[in-house]
C-alpha positions as CSV (number, residue, x, y, z in Angstrom):
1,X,17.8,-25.4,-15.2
2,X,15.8,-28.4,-16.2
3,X,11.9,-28.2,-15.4
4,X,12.1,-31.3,-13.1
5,X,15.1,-30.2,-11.4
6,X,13.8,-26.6,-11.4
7,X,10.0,-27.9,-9.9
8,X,11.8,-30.1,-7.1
9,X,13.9,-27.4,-5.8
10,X,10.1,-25.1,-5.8
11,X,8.5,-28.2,-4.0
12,X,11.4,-28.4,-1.3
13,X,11.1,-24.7,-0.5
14,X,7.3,-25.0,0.0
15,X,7.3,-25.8,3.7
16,X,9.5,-22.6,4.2
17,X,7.7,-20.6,1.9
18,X,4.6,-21.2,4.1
19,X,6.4,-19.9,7.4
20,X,7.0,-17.3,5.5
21,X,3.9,-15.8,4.0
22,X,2.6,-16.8,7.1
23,X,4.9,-14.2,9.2
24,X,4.2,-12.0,6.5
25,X,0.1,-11.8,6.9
26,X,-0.1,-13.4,10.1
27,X,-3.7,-15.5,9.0
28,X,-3.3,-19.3,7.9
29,X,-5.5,-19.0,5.1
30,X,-3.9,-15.6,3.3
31,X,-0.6,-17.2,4.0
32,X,-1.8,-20.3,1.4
33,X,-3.3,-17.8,-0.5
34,X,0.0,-15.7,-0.8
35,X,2.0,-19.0,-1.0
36,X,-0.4,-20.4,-4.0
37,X,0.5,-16.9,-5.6
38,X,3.9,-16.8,-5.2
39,X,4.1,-20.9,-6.4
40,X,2.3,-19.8,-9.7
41,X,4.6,-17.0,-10.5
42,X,7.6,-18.7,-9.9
43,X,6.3,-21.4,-12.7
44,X,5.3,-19.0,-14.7
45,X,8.5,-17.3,-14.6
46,X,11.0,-20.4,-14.6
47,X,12.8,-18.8,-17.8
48,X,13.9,-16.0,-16.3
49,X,15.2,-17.8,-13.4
50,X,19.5,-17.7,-14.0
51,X,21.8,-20.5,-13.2
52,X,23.6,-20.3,-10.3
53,X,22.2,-17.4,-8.2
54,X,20.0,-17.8,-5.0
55,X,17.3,-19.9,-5.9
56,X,15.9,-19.4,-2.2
57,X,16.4,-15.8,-2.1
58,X,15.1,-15.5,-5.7
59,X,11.6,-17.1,-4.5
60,X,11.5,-15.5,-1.4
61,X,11.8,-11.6,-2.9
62,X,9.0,-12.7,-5.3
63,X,6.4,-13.9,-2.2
64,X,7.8,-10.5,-0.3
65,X,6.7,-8.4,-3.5
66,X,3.8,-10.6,-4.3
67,X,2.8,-9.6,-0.8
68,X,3.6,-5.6,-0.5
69,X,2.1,-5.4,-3.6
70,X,-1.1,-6.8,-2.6
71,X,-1.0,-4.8,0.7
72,X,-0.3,-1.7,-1.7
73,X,-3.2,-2.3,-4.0
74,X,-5.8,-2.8,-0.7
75,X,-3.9,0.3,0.8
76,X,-5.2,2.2,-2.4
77,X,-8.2,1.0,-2.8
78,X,-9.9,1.9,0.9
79,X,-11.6,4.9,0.6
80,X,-11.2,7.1,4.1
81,X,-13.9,9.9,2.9
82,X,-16.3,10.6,0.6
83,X,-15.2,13.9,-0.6
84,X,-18.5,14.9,-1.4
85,X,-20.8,17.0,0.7
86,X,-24.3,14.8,0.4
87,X,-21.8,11.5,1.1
88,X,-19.8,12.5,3.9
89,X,-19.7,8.9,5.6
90,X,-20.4,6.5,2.6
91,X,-17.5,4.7,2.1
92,X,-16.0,5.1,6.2
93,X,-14.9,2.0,7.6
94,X,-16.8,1.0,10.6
95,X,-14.1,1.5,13.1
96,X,-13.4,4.9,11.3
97,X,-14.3,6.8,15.0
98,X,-17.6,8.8,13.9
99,X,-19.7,6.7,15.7
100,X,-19.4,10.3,18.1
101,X,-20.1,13.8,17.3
102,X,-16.4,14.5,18.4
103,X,-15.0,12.3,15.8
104,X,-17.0,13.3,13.1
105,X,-16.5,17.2,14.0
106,X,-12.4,16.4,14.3
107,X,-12.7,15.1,10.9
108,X,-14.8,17.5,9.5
109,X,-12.5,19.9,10.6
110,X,-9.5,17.7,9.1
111,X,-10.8,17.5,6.0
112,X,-12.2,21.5,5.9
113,X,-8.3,22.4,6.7
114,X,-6.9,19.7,3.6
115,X,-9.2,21.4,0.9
116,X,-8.4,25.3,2.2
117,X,-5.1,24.3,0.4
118,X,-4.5,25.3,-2.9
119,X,-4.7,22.9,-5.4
120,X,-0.5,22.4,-5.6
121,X,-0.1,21.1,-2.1
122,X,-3.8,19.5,-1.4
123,X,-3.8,17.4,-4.5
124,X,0.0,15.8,-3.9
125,X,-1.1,15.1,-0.4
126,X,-4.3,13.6,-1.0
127,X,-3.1,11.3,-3.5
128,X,-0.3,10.7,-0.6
129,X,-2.5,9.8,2.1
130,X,-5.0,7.4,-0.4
131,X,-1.4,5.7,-0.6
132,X,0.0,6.5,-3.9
133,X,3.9,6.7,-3.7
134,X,6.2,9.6,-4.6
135,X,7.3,8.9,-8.1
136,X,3.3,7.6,-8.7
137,X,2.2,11.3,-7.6
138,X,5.1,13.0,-9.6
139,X,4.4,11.2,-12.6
140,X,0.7,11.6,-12.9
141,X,0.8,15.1,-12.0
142,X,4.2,15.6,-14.3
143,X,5.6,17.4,-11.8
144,X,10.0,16.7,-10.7
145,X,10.1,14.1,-7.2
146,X,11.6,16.4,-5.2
147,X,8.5,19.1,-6.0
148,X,6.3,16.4,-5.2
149,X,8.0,15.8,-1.4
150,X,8.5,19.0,-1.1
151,X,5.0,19.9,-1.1
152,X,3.7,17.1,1.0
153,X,6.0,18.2,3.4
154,X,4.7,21.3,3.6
155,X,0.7,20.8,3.2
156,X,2.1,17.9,6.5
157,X,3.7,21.2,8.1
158,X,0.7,23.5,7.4
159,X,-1.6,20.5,8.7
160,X,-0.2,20.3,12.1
161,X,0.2,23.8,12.3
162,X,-3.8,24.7,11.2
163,X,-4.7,21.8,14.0
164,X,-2.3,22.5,17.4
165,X,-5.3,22.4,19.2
166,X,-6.4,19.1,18.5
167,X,-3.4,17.9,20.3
């Protein structure tokens, strides 16, 4: 596709594009943000653009990645606990409900009942709940996809079971 042709077709979409990334993060300015992302890599990545498929659909999947992505990588990087004893609350988010003795004591008691697990389920299931995907977990702990389920399942199972009462 020519670079002119190939640019007006980008500029046409950009209306739609912004409805778009605006459903997607439902705030004006990440929506330009997303759609300023999304604008770049589609330049950037005009060669690999082939003739005669969905041009629309091939610009849209790249915003919706673009955009999971990012919500992935923010996912990963908010810290819930401070695993260690002298910085319980460090890195809590304000609204993380400890702001009362019952809510820290719940998760106390949450996070005594993860790490009474051994090692094979409580690391899968941390990495799990920081937001790490299957084959992410199975890969960095070299260990088959289904094993890597399979034990969050359980550590979920034993969980729920160790903590009825909190229901």
């Amino acid at each position: 596709m020519a670079t002119s042709n190939f640019q007006s077709k980008l500029i046409d979409l950009q209306k739609n594009l912004l409805n778009f990334a605006y459903i997607l993060t439902a705030n004006r300015d990440d929506a330009y943000d997303l759609l300023q992302d999304t604008t770049l890599k589609v330049l950037d990545n005009e060669d690999k653009y082939v003739e005669n498929t969905n041009f629309k659909g091939w610009v849209f999947t790249i915003m919706r990645n673009i955009f999971i992505n990012n919500y992935r990588k923010v996912v990963r990087s908010a810290t819930v606990i401070d695993q260690t004893e002298d910085l319980y609350h460090l890195n809590l988010p304000q609204d993380s409900g400890f702001e009362t003795p019952e809510g820290s004591f719940a998760a106390k008691e949450i996070t005594e009942a993860i790490n009474a697990f051994s090692d094979d389920y409580r690391i899968p299931f941390t990495m799990h709940v920081a937001g790490y995907k299957y084959n992410e977990i199975a890969e960095k702990m070299n260990l088959p996809l289904g094993t890597v389920k399979s034990r969050i399942f359980f550590a979920r199972q034993r969980l729920q079971q160790s903590l009825k009462d909190y229901r």
